[in-house]
C-alpha positions as CSV (number, residue, x, y, z in Angstrom):
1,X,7.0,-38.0,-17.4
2,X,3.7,-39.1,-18.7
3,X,0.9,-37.3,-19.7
4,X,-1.0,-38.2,-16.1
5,X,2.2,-37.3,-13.9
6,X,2.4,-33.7,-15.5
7,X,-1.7,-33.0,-14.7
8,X,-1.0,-34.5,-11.3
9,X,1.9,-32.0,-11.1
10,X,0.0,-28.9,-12.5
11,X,-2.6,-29.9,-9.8
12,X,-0.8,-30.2,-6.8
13,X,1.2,-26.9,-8.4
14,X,-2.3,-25.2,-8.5
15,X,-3.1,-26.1,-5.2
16,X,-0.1,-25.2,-3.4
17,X,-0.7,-22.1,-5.3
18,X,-3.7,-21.1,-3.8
19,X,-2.8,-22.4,-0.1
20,X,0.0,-19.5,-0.1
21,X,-2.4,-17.5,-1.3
22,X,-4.8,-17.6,1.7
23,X,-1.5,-18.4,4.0
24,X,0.1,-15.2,3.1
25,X,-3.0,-13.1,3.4
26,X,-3.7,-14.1,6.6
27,X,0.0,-13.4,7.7
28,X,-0.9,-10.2,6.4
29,X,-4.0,-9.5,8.2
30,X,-3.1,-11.0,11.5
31,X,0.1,-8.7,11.6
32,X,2.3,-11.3,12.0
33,X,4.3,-10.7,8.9
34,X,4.5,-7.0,7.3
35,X,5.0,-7.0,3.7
36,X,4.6,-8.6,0.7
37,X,7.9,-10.6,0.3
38,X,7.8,-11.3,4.0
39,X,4.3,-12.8,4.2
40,X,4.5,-14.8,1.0
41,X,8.0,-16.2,2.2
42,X,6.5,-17.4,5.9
43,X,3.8,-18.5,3.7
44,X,5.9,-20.9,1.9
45,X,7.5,-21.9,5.4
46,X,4.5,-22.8,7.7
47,X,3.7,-24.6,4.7
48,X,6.5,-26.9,4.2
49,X,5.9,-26.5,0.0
50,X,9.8,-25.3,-0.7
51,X,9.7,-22.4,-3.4
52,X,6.9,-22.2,-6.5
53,X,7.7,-22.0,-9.7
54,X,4.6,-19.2,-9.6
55,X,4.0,-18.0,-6.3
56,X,1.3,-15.3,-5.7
57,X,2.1,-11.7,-7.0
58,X,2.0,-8.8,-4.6
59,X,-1.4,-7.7,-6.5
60,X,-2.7,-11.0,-5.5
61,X,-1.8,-11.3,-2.3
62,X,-3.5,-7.7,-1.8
63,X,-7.1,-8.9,-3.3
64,X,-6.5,-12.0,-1.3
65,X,-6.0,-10.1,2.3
66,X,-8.9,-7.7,1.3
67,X,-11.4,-10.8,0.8
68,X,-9.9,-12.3,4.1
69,X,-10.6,-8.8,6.0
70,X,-14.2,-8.9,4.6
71,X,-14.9,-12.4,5.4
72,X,-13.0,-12.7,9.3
73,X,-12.2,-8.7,10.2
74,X,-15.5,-7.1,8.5
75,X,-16.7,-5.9,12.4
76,X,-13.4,-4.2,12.5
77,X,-11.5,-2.9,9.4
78,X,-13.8,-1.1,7.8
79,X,-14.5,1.4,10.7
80,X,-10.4,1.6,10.8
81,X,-10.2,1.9,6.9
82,X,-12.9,4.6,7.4
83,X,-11.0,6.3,10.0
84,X,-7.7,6.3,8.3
85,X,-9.4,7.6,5.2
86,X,-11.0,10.3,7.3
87,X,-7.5,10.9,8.6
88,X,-5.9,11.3,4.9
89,X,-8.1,13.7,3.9
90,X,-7.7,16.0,6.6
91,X,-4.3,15.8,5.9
92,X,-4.7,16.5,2.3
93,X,-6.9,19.8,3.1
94,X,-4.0,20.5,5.3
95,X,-1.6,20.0,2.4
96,X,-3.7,21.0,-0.7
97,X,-1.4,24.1,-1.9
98,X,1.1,20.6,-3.0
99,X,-1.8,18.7,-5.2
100,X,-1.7,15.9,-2.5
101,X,-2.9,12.4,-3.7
102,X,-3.3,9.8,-1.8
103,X,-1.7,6.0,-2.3
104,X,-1.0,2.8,-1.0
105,X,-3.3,0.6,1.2
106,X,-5.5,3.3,2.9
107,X,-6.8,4.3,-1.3
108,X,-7.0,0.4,-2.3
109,X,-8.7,-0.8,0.8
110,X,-6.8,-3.0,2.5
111,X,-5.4,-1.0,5.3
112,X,-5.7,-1.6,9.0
113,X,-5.3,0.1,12.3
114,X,-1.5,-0.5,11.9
115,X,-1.3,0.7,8.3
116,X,0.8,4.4,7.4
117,X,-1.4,6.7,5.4
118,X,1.1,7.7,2.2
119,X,0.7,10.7,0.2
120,X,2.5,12.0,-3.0
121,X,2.8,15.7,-3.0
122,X,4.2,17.8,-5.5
123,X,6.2,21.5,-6.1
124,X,9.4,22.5,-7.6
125,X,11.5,23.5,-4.1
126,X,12.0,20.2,-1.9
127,X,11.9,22.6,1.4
128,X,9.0,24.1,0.9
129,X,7.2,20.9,2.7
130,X,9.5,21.2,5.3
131,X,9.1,25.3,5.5
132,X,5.3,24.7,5.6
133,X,4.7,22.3,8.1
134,X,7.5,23.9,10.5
135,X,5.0,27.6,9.7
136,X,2.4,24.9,11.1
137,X,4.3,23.8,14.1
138,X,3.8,20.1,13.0
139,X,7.1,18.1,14.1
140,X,8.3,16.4,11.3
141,X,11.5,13.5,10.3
142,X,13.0,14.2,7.3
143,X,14.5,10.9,4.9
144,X,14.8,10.1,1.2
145,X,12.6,6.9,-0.3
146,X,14.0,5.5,-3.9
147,X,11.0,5.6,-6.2
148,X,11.0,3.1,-9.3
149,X,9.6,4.8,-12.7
150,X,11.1,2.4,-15.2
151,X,13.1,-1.3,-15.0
152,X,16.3,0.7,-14.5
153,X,15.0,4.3,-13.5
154,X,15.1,4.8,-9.8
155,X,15.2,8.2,-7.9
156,X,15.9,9.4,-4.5
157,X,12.8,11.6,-3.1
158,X,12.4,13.7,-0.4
159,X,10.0,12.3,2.8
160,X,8.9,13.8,5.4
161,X,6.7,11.8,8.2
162,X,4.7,13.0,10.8
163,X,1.9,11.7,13.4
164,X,-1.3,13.0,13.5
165,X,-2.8,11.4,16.3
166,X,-1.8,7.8,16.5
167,X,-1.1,7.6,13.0
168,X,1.6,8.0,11.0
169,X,1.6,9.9,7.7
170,X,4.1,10.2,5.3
171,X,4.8,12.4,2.3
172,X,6.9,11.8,-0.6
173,X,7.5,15.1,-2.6
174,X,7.7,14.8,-6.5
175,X,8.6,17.7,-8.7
176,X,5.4,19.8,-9.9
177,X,5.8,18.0,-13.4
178,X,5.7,14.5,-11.4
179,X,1.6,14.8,-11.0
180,X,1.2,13.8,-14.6
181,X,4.2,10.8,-14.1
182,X,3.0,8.6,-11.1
183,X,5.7,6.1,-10.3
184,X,5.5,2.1,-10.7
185,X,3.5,0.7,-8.4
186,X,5.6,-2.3,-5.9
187,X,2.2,-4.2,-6.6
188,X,2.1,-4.6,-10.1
189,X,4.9,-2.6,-11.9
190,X,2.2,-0.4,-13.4
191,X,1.8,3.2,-12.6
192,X,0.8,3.7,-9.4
193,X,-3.0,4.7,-9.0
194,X,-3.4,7.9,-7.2
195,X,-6.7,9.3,-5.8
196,X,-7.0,12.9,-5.4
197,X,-9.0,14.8,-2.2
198,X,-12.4,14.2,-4.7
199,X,-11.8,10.4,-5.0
200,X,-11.1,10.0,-1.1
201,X,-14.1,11.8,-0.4
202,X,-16.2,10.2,-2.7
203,X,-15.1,6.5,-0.9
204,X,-16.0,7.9,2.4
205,X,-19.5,8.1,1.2
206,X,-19.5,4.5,0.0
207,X,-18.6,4.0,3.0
208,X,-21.2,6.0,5.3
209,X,-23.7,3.8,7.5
C-alpha cells in the first residue's frame, strides 16, 4: 500500500470515527438505543461502515451525548438533570446512616427524564437496607448486580430498587470497608467516581437559575 493509500485510509478511518461518535450519541439521547454497546452497535448499522478497528469508548460516547444534550435538548435536560439530582439527594438524606454516594449518569451529567438514579451505600449486615426501608414502609425488589474491581475480580452485591415518584432508584450495598474501594467504572475501567450528599448539593447550585 503506498504512502497516499494509508493517509487516505487513516482519513476515512478518522472520519467514520467521529460519524459514530455523533450517531451513537444521538441514539443515546433520542432513546432509541439504551446503552453503550447498544448505541455504538446501531451506530455502526445506520451507518453501513462494518466494524472499526477503534470505535468510540463508552467515556466518549458519554461526553459526546452530553455536548448533543447541550446543543439540541438544552430547553429540556437540564431541568430533568436538576430534578433527578434533587431527587438523589432526598434520597441520600433519607439513606445517610449507610454513607450513600451517588453514581452513574445523574453525578456526570448526562441523565435524562428516563435515566435511574444509582446509589452505592455501605454497612457490614446486607439486610439492614432492607430492615430500614421496610421500618420506612418504602416497597422495595430485592436482586444482586456483579460489580467489577479488577480484570478478573467480580462480586455479587446486594440491590434493592424502589420508586420514588416516577423515578426509579437503586441501591447497591458494599461492605463498610467498600467506601474507601469504589468499583471500576463500565465507562473507563477506572475507579468509579462517587459524589457524596456535599458534592450533589454543591452541583445543584451550579445549577440554580
Amino acid at each position: 500500500m503506498s504512502r497516499r493509500q494509508g493517509r487516505s485510509n487513516t482519513g476515512r478511518e478518522s472520519q467514520l470515527y467521529r460519524h459514530v461518535l455523533a450517531e451513537a450519541a444521538r441514539l443515546l439521547a433520542q432513546g432509541t438505543a439504551t446503552g453503550f454497546d447498544a448505541a455504538r452497535r446501531k451506530a455502526v448499522e445506520r451507518l453501513g461502515c462494518g466494524p472499526l478497528r477503534h470505535p468510540p469508548s463508552n467515556a466518549e460516547i458519554e461526553q459526546a451525548l452530553i455536548g448533543y444534550q447541550q446543543l439540541f435538548q438544552s430547553d429540556t435536560q437540564p431541568a430533568a438533570l436538576r430534578r433527578l439530582r434533587q431527587v438523589a439527594l432526598q434520597a441520600m438524606h433519607l439513606l445517610s446512616r449507610f454513607d450513600p454516594r451517588l453514581v452513574g449518569p445523574v453525578l456526570s451529567g448526562s441523565a435524562d427524564d428516563s435515566s435511574i438514579v444509582y446509589l452505592h451505600l455501605f454497612a457490614d449486615f446486607p439486610e439492614a437496607v432492607a430492615v430500614f426501608l421496610m421500618d420506612q414502609h418504602i416497597p422495595f425488589e430485592h436482586d444482586e448486580r456483579q460489580v467489577r474491581f479488577g480484570p478478573e475480580e467480580d462480586e455479587l452485591l446486594p440491590l434493592y430498587r424502589f420508586v420514588a415518584g416516577d423515578t426509579v432508584i437503586e441501591l447497591t450495598l458494599f461492605p463498610a470497608q467498600g467506601l474507601r474501594r469504589p468499583p471500576l467504572s463500565p465507562l473507563d475501567k477506572r475507579p468509579m467516581r462517587r459524589g457524596n450528599a456535599a458534592t450533589v448539593e454543591r452541583l445543584l447550585v451550579r445549577m440554580a437559575p
